[in-house]
N, C-alpha and C positions, 0 to 999 in steps of 0.2 A: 287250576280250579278257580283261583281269583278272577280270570279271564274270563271263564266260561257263566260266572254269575256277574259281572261287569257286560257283557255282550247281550245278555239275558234284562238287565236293567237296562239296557238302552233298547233293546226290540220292543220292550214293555213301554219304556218311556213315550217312542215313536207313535205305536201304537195310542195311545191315549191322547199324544196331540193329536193324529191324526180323526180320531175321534171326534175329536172336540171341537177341531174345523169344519168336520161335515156336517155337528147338531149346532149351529148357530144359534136356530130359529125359537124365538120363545114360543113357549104351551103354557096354558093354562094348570096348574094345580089347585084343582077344588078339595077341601076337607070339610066341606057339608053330602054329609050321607042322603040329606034330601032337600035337594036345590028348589029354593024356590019361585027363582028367576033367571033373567041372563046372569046376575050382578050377585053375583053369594060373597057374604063379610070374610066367608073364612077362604077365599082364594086370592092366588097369585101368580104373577108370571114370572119365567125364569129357563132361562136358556135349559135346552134339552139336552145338552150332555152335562149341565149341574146336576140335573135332576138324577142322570143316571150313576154319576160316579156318586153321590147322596146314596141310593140305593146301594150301591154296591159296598161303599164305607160302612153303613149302617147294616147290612150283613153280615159283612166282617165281623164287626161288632158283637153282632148277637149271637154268630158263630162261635165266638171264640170267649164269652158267658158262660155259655150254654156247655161246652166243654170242658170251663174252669169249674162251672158247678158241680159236671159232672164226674167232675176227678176229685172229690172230696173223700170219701170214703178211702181212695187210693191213700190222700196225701196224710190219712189220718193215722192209716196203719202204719207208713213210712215213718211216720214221726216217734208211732211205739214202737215199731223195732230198732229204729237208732236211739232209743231211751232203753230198751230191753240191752243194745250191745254194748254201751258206756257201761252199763250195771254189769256186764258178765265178765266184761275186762279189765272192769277192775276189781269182781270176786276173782279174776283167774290172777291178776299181780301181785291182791293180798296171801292166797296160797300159794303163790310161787316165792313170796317172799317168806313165809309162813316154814317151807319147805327147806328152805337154805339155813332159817335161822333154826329149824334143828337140825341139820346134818351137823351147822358150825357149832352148837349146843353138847353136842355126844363124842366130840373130841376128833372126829374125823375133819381133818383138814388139808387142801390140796393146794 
């Protein structure tokens, strides 16, 4: 298994240099919604596979948000049923210990 996820991170790894050798070439990133010339304040250049593994990171990202958010309700119950089972386990100790000390109470002893 170690093998086959070591084999798996190097076809991946491969893959993204070779990426990254084919997007050399700078683009332009504008963050003005309405450019008002050639020359907008809010852009910049930067190699084209930054831009993309940028994109893909910041997916990631929001992917895995967006799921941590959404498992709140899960992790909320979890947390009272493992507060409800420490409470039950230890009503079930105290009567089992409850239980013994009258059997050893009534003179019956083994």
């Amino acid at each position: 298994m170690r093998f086959l996820r070591l084999l798996f991170l190097v076809v991946v790894a491969l893959a993204a240099l070779y990426l990254a050798e084919a997007n050399r070439a700078p683009v332009t990133i504008s963050l003005d919604p309405f450019p008002g010339g050639d020359a907008s304040e809010f852009s910049f250049k930067a190699p084209l596979f930054l831009v993309i593994f940028a994109a893909v990171a910041l997916g990631v990202v929001l992917g895995a948000a967006v799921s941590w958010l959404g498992h709140v309700d899960i992790r909320r119950r979890a947390r009272t049923a493992q507060s409800e089972l420490a409470k039950t386990r230890s009503e079930v100790e105290g009567l089992r210990q409850q239980s013994l000390a009258g059997l050893t109470g009534d003179g019956v002893k083994k």
